[in-house]
Biopython code that builds the backbone (N, CA, C, O; Angstrom):
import numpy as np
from Bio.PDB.StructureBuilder import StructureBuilder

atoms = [
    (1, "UNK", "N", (10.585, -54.966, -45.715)),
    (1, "UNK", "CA", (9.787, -55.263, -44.535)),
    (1, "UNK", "C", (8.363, -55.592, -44.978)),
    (1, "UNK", "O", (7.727, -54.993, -45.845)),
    (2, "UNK", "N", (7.952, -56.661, -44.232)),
    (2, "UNK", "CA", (6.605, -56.902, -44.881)),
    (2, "UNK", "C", (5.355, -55.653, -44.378)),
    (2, "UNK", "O", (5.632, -54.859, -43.479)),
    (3, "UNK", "N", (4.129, -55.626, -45.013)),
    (3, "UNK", "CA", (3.349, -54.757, -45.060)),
    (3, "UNK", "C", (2.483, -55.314, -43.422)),
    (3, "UNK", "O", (2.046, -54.731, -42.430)),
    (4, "UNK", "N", (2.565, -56.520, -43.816)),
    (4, "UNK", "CA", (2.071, -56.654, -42.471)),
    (4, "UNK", "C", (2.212, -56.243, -41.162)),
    (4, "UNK", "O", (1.540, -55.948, -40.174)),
    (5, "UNK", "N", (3.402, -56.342, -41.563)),
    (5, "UNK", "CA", (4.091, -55.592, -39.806)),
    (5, "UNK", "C", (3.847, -54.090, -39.929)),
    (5, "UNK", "O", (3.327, -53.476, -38.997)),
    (6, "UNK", "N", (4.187, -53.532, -40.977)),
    (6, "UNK", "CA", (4.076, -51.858, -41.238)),
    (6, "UNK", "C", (2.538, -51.713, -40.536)),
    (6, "UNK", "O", (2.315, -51.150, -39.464)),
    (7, "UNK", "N", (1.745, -52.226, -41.226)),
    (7, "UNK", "CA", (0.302, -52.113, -41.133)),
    (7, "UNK", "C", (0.081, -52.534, -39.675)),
    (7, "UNK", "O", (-0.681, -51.698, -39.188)),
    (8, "UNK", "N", (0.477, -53.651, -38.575)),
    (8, "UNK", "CA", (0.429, -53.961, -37.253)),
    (8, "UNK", "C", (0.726, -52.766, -36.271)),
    (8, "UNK", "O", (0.187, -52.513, -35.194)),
    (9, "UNK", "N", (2.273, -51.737, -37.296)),
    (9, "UNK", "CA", (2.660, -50.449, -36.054)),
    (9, "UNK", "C", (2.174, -49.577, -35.834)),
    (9, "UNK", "O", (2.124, -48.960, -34.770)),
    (10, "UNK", "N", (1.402, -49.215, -37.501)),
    (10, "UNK", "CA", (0.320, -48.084, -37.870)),
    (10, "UNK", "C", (-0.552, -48.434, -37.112)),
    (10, "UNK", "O", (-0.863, -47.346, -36.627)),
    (11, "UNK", "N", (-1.304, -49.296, -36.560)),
    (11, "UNK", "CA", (-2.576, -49.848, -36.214)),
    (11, "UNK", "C", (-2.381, -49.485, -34.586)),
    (11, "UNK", "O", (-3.059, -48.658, -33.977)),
    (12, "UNK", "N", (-1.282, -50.309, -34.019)),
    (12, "UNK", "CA", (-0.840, -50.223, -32.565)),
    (12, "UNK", "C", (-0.837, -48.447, -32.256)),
    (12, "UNK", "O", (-1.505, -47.934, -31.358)),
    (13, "UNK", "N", (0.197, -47.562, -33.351)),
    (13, "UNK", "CA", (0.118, -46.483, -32.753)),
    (13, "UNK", "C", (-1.132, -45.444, -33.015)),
    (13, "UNK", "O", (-1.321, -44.359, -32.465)),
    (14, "UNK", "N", (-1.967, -46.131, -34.068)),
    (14, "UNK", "CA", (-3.087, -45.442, -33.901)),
    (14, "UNK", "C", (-3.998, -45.606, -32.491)),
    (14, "UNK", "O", (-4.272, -44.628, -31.797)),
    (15, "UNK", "N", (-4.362, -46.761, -32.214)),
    (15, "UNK", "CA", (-4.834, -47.110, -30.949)),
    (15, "UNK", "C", (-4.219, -46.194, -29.898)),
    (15, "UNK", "O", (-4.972, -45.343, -29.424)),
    (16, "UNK", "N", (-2.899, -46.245, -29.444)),
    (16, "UNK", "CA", (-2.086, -45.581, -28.820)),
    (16, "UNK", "C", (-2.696, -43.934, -28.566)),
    (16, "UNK", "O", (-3.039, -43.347, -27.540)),
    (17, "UNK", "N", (-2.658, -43.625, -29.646)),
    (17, "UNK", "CA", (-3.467, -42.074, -29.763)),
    (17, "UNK", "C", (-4.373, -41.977, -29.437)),
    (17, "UNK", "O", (-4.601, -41.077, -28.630)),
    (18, "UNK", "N", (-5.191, -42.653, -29.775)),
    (18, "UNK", "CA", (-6.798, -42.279, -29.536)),
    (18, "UNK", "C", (-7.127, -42.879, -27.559)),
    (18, "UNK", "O", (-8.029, -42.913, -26.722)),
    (19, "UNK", "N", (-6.391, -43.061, -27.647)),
    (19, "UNK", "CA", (-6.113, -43.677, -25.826)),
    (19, "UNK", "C", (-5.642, -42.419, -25.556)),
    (19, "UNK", "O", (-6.521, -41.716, -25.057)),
    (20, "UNK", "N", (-4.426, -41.785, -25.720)),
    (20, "UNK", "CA", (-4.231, -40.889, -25.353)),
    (20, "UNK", "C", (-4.989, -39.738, -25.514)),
    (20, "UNK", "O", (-4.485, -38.881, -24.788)),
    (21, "UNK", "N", (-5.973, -39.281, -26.119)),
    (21, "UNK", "CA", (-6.678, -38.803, -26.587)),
    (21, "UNK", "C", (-7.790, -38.713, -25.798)),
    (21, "UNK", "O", (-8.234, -37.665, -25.328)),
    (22, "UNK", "N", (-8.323, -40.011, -25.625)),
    (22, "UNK", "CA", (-9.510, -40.565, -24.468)),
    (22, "UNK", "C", (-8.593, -39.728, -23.232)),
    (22, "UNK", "O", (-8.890, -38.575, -22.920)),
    (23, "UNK", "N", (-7.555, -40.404, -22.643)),
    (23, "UNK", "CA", (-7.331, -39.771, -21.198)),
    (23, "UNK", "C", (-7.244, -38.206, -21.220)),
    (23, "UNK", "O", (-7.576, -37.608, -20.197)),
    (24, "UNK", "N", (-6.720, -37.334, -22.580)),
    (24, "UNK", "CA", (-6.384, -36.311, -22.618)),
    (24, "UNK", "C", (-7.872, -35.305, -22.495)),
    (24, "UNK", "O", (-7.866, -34.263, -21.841)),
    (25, "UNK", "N", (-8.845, -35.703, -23.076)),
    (25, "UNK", "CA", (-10.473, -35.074, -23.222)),
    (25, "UNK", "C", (-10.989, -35.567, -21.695)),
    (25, "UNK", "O", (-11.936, -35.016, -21.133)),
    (26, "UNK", "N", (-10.219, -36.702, -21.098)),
    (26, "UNK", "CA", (-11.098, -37.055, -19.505)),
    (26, "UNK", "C", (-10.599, -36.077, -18.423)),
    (26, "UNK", "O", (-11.331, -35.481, -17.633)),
    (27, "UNK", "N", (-9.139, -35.982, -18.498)),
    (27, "UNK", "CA", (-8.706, -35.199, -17.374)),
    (27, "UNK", "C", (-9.223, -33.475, -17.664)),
    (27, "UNK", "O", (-9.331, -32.702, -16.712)),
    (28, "UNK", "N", (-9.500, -33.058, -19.046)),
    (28, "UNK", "CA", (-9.936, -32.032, -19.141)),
    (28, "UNK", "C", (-11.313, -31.593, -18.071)),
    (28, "UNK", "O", (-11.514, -30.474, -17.600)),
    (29, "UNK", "N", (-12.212, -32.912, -17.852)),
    (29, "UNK", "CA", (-13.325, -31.942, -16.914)),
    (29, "UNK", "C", (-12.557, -31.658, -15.739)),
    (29, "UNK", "O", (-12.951, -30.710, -15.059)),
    (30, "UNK", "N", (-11.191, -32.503, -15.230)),
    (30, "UNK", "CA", (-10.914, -31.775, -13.755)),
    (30, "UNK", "C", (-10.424, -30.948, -13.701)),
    (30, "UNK", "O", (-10.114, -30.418, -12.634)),
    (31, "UNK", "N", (-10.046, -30.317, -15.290)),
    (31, "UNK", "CA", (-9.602, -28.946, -14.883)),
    (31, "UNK", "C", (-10.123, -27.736, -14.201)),
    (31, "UNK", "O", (-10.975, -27.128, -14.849)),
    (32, "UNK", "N", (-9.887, -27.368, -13.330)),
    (32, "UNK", "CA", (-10.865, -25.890, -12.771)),
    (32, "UNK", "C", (-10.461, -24.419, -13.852)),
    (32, "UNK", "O", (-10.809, -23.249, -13.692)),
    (33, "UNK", "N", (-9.707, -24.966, -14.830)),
    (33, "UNK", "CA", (-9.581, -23.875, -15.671)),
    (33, "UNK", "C", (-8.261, -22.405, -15.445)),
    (33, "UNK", "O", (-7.121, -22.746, -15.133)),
    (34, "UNK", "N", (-8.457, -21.432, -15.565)),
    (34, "UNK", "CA", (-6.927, -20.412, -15.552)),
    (34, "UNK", "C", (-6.252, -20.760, -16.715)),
    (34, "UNK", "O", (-6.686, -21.048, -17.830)),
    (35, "UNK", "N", (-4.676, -20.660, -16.105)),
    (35, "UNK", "CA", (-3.513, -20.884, -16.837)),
    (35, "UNK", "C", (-3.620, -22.592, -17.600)),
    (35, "UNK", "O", (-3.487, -23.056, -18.733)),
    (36, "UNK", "N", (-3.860, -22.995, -16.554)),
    (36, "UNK", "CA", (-3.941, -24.963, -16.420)),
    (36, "UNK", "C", (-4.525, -25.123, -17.639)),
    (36, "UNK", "O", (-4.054, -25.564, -18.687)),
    (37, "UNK", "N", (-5.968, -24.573, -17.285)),
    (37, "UNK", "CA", (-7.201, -24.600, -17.721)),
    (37, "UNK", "C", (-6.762, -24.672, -19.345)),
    (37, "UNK", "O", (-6.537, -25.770, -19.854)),
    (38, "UNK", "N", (-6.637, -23.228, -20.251)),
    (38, "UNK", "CA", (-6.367, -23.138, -21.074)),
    (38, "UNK", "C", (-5.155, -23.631, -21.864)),
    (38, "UNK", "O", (-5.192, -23.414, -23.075)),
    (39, "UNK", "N", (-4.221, -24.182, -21.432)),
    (39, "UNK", "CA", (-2.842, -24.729, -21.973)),
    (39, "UNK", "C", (-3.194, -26.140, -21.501)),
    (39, "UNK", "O", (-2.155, -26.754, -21.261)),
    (40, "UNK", "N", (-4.436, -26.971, -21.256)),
    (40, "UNK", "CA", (-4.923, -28.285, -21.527)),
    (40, "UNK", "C", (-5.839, -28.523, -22.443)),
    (40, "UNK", "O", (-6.128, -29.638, -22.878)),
    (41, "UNK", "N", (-6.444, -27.222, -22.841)),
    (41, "UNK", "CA", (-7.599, -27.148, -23.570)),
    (41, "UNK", "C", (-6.432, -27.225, -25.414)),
    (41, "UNK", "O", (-6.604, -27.872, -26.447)),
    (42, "UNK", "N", (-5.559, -26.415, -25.072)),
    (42, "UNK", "CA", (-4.728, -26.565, -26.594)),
    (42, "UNK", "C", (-3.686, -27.837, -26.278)),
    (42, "UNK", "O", (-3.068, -28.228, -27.268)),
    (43, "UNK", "N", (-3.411, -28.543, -24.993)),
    (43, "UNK", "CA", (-2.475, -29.801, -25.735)),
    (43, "UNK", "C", (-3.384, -30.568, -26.153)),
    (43, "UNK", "O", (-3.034, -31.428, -26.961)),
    (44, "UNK", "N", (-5.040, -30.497, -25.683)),
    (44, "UNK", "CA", (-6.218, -31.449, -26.114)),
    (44, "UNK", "C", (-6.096, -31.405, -27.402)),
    (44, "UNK", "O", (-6.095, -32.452, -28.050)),
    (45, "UNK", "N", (-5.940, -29.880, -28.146)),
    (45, "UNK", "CA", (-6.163, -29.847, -29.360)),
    (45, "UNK", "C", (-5.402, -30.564, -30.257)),
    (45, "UNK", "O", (-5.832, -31.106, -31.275)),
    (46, "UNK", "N", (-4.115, -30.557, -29.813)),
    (46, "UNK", "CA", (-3.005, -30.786, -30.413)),
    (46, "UNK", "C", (-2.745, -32.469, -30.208)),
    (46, "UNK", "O", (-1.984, -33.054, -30.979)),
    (47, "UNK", "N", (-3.352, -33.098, -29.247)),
    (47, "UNK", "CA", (-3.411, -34.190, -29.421)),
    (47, "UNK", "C", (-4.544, -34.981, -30.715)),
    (47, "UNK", "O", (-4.378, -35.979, -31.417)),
    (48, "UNK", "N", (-5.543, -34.129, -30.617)),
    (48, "UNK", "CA", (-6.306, -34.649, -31.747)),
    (48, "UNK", "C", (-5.885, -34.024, -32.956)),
    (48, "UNK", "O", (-6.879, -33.813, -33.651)),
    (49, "UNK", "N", (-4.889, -33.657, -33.474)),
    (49, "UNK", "CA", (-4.222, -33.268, -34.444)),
    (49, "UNK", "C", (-3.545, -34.662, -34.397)),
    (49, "UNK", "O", (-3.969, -35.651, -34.995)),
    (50, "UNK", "N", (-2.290, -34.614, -33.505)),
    (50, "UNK", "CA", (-1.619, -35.522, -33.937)),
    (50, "UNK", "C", (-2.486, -37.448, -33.881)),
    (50, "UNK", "O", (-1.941, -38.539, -34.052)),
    (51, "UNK", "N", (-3.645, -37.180, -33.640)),
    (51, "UNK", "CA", (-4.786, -38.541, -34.094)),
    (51, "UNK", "C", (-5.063, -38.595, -34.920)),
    (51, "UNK", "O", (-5.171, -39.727, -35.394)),
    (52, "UNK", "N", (-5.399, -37.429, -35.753)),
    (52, "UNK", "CA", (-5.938, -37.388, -37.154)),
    (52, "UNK", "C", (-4.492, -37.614, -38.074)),
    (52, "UNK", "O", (-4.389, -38.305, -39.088)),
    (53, "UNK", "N", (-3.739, -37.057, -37.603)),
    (53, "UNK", "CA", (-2.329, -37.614, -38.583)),
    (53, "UNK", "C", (-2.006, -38.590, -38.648)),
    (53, "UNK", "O", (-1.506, -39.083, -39.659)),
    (54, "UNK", "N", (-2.274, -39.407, -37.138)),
    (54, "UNK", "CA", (-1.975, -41.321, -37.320)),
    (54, "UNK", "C", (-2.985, -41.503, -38.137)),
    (54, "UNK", "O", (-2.800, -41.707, -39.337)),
    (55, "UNK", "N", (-3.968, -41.460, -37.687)),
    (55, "UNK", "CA", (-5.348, -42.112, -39.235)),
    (55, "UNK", "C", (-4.946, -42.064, -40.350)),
    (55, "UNK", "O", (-4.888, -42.956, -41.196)),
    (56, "UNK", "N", (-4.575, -40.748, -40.407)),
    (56, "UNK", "CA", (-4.177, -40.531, -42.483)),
    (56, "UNK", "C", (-2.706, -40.525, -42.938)),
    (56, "UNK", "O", (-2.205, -39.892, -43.868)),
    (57, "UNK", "N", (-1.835, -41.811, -41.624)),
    (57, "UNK", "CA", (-0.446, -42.161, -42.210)),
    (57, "UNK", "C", (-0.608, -43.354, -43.296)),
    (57, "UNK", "O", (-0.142, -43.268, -44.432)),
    (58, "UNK", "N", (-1.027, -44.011, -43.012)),
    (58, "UNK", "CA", (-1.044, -45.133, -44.315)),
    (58, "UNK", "C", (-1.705, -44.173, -45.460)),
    (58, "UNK", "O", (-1.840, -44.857, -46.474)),
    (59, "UNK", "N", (-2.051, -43.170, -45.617)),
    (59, "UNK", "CA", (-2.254, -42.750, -46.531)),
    (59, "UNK", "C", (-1.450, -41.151, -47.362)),
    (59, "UNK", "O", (-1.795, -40.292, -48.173)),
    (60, "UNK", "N", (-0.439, -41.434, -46.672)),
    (60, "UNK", "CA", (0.941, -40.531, -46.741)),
    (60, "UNK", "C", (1.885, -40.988, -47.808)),
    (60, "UNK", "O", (2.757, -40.223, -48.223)),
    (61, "UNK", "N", (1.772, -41.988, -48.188)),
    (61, "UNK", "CA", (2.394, -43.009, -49.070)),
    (61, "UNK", "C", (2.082, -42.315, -50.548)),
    (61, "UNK", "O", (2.906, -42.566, -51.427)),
    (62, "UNK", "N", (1.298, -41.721, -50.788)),
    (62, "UNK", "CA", (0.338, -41.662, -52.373)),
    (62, "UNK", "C", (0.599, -40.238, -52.460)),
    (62, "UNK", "O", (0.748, -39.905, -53.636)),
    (63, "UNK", "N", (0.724, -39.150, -51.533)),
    (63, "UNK", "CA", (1.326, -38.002, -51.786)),
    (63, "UNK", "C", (2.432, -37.723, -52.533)),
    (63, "UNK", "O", (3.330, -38.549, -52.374)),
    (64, "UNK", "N", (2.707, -36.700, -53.413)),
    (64, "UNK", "CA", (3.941, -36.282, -54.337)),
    (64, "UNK", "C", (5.324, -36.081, -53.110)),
    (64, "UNK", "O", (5.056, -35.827, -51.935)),
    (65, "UNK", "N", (6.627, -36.221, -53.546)),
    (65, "UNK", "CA", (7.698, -36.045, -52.633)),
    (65, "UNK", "C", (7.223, -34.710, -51.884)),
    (65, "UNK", "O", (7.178, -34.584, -50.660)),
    (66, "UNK", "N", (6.892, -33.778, -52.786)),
    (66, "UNK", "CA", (7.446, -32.355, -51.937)),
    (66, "UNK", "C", (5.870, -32.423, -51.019)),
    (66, "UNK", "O", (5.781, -32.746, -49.835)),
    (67, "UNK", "N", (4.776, -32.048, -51.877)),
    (67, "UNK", "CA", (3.867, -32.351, -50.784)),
    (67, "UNK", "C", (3.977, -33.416, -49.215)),
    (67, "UNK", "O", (3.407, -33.054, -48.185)),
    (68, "UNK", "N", (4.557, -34.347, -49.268)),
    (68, "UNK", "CA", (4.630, -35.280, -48.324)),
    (68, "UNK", "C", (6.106, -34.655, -47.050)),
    (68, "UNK", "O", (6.033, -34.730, -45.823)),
    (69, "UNK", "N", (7.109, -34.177, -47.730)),
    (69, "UNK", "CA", (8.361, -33.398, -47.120)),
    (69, "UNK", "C", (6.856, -31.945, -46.363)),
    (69, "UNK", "O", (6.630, -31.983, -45.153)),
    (70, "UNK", "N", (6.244, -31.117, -47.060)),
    (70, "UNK", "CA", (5.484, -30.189, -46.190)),
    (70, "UNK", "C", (5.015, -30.691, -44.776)),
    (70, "UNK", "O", (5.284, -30.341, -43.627)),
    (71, "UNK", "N", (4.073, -31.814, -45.417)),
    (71, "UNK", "CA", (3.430, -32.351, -44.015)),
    (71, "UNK", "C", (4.058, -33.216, -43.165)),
    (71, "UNK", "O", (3.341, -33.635, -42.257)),
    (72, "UNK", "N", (5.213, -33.617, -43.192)),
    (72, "UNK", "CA", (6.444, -33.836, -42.353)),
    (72, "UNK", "C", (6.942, -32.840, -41.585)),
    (72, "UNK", "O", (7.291, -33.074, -40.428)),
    (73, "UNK", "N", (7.045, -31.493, -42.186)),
    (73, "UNK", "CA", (7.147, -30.754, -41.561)),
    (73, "UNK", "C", (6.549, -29.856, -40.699)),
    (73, "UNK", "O", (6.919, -29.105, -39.796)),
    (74, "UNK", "N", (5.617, -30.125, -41.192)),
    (74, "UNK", "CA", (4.236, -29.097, -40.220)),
    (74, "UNK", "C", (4.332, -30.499, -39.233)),
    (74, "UNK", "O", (5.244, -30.119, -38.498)),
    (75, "UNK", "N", (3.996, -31.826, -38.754)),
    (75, "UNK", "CA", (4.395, -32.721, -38.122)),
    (75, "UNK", "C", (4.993, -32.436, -36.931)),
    (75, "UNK", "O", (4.691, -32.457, -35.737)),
    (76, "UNK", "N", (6.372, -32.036, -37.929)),
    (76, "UNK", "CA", (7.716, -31.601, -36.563)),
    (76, "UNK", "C", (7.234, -30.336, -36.181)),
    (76, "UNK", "O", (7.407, -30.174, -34.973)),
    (77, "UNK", "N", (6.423, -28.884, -37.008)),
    (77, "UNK", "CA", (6.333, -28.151, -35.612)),
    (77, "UNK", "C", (5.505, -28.145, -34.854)),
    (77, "UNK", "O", (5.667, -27.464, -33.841)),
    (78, "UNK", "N", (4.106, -29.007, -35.060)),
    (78, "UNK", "CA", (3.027, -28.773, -34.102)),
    (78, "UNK", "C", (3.652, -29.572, -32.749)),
    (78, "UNK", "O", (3.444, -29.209, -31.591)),
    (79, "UNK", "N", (4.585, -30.914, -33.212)),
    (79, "UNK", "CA", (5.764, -31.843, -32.249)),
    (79, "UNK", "C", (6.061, -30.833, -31.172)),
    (79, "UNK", "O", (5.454, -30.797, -30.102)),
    (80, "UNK", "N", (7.180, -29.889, -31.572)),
    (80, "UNK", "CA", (7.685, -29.056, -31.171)),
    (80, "UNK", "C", (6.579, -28.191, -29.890)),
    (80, "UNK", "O", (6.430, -28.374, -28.682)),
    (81, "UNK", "N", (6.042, -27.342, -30.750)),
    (81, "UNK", "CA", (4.941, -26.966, -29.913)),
    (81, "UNK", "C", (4.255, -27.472, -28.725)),
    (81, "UNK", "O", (4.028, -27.030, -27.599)),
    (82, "UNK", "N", (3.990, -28.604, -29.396)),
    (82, "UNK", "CA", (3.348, -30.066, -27.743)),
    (82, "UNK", "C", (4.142, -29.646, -26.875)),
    (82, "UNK", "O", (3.720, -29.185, -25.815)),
    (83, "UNK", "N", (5.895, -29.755, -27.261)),
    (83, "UNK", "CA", (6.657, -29.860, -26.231)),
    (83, "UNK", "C", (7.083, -28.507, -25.458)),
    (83, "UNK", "O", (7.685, -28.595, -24.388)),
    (84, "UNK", "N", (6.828, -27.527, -25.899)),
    (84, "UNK", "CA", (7.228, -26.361, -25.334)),
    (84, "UNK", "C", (5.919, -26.311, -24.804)),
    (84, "UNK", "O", (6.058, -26.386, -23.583)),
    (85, "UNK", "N", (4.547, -26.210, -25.126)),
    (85, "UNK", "CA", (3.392, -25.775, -24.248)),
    (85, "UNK", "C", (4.053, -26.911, -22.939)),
    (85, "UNK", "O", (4.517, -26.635, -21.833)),
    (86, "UNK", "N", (3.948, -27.615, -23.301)),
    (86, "UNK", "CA", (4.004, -28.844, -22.038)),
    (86, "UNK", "C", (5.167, -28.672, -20.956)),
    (86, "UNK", "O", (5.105, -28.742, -19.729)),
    (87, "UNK", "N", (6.077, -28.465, -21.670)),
    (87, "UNK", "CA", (7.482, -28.197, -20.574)),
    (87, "UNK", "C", (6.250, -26.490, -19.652)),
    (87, "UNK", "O", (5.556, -26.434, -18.637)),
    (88, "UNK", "N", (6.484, -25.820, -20.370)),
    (88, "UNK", "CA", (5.839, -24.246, -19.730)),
    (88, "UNK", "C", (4.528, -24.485, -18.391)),
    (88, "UNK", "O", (4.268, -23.723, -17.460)),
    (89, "UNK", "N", (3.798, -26.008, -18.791)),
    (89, "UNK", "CA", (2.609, -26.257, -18.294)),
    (89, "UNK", "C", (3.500, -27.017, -16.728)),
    (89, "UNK", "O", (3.084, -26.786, -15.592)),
    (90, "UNK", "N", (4.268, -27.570, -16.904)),
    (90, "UNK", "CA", (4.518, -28.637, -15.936)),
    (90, "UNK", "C", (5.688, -27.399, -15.149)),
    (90, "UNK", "O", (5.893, -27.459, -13.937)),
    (91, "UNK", "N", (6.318, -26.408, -15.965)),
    (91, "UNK", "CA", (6.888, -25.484, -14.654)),
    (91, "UNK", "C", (5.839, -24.657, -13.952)),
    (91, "UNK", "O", (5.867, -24.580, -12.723)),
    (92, "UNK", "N", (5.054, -24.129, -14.551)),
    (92, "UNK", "CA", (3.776, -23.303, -13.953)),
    (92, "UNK", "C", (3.471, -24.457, -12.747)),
    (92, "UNK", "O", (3.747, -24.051, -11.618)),
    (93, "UNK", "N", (3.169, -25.243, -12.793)),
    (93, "UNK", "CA", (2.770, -26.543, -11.666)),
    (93, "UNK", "C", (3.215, -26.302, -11.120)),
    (93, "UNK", "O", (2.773, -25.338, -10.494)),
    (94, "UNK", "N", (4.339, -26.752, -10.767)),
    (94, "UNK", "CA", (5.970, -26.823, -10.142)),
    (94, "UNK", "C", (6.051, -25.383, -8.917)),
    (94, "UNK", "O", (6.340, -25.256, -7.727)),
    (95, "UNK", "N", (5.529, -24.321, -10.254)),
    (95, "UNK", "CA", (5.897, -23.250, -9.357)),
    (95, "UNK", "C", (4.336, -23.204, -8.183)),
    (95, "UNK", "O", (4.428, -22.862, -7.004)),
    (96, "UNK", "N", (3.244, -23.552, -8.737)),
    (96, "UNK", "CA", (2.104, -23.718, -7.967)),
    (96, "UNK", "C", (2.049, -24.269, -6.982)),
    (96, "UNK", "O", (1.415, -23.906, -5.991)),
    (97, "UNK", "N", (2.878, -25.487, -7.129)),
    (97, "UNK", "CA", (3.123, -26.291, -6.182)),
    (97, "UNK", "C", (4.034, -26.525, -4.959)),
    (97, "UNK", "O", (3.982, -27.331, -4.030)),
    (98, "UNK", "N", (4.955, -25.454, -5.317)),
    (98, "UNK", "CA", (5.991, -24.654, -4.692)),
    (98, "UNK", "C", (6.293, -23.931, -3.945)),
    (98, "UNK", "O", (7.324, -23.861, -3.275)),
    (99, "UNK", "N", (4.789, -22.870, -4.008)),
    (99, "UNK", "CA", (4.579, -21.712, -3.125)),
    (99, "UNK", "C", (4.061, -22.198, -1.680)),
    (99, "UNK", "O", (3.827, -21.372, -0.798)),
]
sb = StructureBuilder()
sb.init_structure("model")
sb.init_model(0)
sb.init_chain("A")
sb.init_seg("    ")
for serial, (resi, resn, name, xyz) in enumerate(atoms, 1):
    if name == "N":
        sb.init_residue(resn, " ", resi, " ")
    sb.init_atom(name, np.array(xyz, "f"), 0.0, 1.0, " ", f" {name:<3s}", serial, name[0])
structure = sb.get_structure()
């Protein structure tokens, strides 16, 4: 596959992030804070984690196998994590929204 294109997806999904990123730090002032409050304040975090990891993928390449298999894996659990805070965040809603 040419580098070009590699280098076009890296680029697209970096953008991608940092957009998400932008909306994720904007909706934070409407938070009034609590439960909400604090489990937006850590997917914020965790989104600028996973920004700083798009930045320093083209440079994932130059790492040793096993070093590069670690941070693949730390990858998949902060992944993981996103998704369990987030599922937990959107039933808390649900139930807020419910009563």
């Amino acid at each position: 596959m040419s580098m070009n294109v590699v280098f076009a997806v890296e680029f697209a999904a970096v953008l991608a992030m940092f957009y998400a990123l932008y909306m994720a730090v904007s909706l934070k002032g409407e938070m009034q804070g609590g439960i909400i409050g604090r489990n937006w304040t850590f997917l914020v975090s965790l989104v600028g984690l996973f920004a700083a990891g798009y930045v320093a993928m083209p440079f994932l390449g130059r790492l040793s196998s096993e070093v590069l298999q670690l941070v693949v894996a730390v990858i998949f659990l902060f992944g993981a994590v996103y998704v369990v805070v987030t599922i937990n965040l959107i039933r808390r809603i649900i139930r807020i929204l419910s009563e």
